[in-house]
C-alpha positions in Angstrom: 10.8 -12.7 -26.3 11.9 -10.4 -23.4 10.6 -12.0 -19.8 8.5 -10.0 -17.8 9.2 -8.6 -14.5 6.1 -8.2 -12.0 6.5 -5.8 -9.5 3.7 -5.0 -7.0 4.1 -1.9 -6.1 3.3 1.2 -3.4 4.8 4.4 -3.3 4.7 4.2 0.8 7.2 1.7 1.0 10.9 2.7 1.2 11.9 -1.1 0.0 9.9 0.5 -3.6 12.7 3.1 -3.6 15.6 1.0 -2.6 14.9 -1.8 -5.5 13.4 0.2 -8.2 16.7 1.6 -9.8 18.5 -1.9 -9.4 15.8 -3.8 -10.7 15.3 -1.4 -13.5 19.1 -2.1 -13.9 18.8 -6.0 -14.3 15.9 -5.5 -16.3 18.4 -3.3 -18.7 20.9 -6.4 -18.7 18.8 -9.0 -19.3 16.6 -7.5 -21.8 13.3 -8.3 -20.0 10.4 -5.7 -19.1 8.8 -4.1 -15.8 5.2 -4.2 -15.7 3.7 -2.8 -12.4 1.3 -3.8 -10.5 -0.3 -0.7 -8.2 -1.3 -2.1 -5.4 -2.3 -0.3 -1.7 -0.3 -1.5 1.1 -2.3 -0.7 3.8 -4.9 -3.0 2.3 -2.8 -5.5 1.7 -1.8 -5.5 5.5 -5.1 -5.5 6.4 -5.9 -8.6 4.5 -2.7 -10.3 5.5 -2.7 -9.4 9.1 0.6 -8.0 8.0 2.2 -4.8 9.2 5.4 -2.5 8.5 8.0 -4.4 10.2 9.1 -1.4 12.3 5.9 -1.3 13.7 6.0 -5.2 13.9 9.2 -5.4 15.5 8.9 -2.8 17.6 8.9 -5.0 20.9 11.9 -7.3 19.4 15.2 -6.2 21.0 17.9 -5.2 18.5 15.6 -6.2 15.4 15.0 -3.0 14.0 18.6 -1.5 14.8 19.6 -4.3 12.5 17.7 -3.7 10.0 18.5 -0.2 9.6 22.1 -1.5 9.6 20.7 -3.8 6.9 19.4 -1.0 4.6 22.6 1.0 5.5 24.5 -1.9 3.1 22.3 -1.8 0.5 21.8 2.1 0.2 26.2 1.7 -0.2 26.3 -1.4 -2.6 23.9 0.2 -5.1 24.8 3.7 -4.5 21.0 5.2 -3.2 23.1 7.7 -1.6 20.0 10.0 -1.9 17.5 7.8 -0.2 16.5 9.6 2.8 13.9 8.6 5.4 10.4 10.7 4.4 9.9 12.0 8.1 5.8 12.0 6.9 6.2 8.1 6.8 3.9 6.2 7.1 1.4 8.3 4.9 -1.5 7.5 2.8 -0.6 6.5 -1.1 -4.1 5.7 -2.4 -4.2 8.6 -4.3 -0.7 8.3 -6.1 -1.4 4.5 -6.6 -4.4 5.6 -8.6 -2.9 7.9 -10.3 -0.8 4.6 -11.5 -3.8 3.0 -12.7 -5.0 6.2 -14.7 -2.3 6.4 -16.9 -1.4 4.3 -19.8 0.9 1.0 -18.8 3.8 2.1 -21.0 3.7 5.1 -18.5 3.5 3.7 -15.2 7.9 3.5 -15.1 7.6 7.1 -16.3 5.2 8.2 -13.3 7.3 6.3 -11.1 10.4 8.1 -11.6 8.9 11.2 -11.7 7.5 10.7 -8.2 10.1 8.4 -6.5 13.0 10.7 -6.1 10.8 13.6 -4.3 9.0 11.4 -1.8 12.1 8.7 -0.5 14.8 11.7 -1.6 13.9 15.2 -0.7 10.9 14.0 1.9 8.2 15.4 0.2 5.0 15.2 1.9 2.5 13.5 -0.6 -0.6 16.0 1.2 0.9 18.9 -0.4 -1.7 19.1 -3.5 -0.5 22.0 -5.2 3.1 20.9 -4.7 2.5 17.4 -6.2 0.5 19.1 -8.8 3.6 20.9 -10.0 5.8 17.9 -9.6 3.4 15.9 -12.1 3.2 18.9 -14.4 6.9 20.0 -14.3 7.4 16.1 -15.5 4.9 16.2 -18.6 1.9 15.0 -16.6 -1.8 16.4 -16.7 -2.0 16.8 -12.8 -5.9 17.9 -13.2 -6.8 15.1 -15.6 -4.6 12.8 -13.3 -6.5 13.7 -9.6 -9.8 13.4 -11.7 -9.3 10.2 -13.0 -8.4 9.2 -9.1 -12.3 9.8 -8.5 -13.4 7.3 -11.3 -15.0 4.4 -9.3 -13.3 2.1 -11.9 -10.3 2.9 -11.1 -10.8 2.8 -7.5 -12.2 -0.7 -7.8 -9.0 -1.6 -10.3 -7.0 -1.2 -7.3 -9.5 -2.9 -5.1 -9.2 -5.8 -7.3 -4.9 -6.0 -7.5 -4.8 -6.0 -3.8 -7.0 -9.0 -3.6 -5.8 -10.8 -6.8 -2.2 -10.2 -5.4 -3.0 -11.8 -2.0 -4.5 -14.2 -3.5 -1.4 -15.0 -5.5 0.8 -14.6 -2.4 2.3 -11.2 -1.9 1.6 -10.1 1.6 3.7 -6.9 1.7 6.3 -4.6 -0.8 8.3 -5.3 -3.0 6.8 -8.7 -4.3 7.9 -9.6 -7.9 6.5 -12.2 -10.0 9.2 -13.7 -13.2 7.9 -16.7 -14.8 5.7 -17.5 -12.0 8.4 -17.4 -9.2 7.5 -15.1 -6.4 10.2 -12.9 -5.1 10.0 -10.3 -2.1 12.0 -8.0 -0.8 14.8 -6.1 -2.4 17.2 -8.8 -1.0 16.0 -11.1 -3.5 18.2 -9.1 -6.3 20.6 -12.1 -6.9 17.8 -14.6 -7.0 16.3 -12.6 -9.4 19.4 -11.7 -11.4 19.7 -15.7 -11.5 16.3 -16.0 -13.0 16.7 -13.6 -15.6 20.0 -14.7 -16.8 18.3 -18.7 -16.8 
């Protein structure tokens, strides 16, 4: 039986791009499956106290130089050469992360991929309705059925409910991934969790 891979996961966060194809990779080698988790960062923070660490480490001399540096490595070891900063960063996901929940499980990778490259590649700005409307569609996606389904209040309490369940279990911020009950976060983690898979 393949092992699962638990990602908890936001659009908004540019760490969601940087791991996704990589982990999608090590998920190919190992045989094991993704199964995401939607969550919404923002309310994640606000449970944790937690904040996007260039707003956190603002005041901390050299910290965030670093960690652009930091990201600069990874983007060359695993060839993002795409990834590009979204200059409408930070901006509200709760709509995409819906959209997550409304569709199938099995579809969630699919939905991903679809809207991944466009935000954290070509800085598109997640406001622009009729543009994400045509991304969805031009992708196989219902984008009215999708945006309808946002307004279910089951839905919006699904994602109520992974954002506390997952602080609950830990996560306090994106990437987190769960294998076999071992937490992960961070897209630094990729050899731990290569080491994990391959146990």
């Amino acid at each position: 039986m393949s092992k699962a891979i638990e990602l908890v996961f936001d659009f908004v966060s540019p760490n969601a791009y940087l791991i996704w194809q990589p982990l999608k990779a090590l998920a190919a080698k190992y045989d094991a499956h993704i199964e995401i988790i939607p969550v919404f960062l923002g309310g994640m923070h606000k449970l944790t106290g937690n904040a996007p660490p260039f707003i956190r480490d603002a005041e901390v001399k050299g910290k965030n130089a670093y960690a652009m540096l930091e990201l600069q490595r990874f983007v060359k070891k695993h060839q993002l050469t795409k990834w590009q900063m979204n200059p409408h960063f930070p901006f509200s996901t709760i709509t995409l992360q819906r959209m997550l929940l409304a569709v199938e499980p099995d579809q969630r990778i699919a939905l991903i991929d679809t809207l991944l490259p466009p935000i954290w590649e070509n800085q598109f700005d997640v406001t622009d309705v009729e543009g994400l409307g045509k991304i969805l569609a031009d992708n196989g996606f219902d984008p009215q059925d999708l945006v309808a389904k946002t307004q279910d209040p089951e839905i919006k309490q699904q994602l109520i409910d992974n954002v506390e369940k997952m602080v609950e279990r830990g996560a306090f911020g994106i990437p987190t991934i769960y294998i076999e009950g071992e937490m992960y976060f961070g897209k630094e983690r990729l050899g731990q969790i290569e080491e994990q898979l391959a146990g």
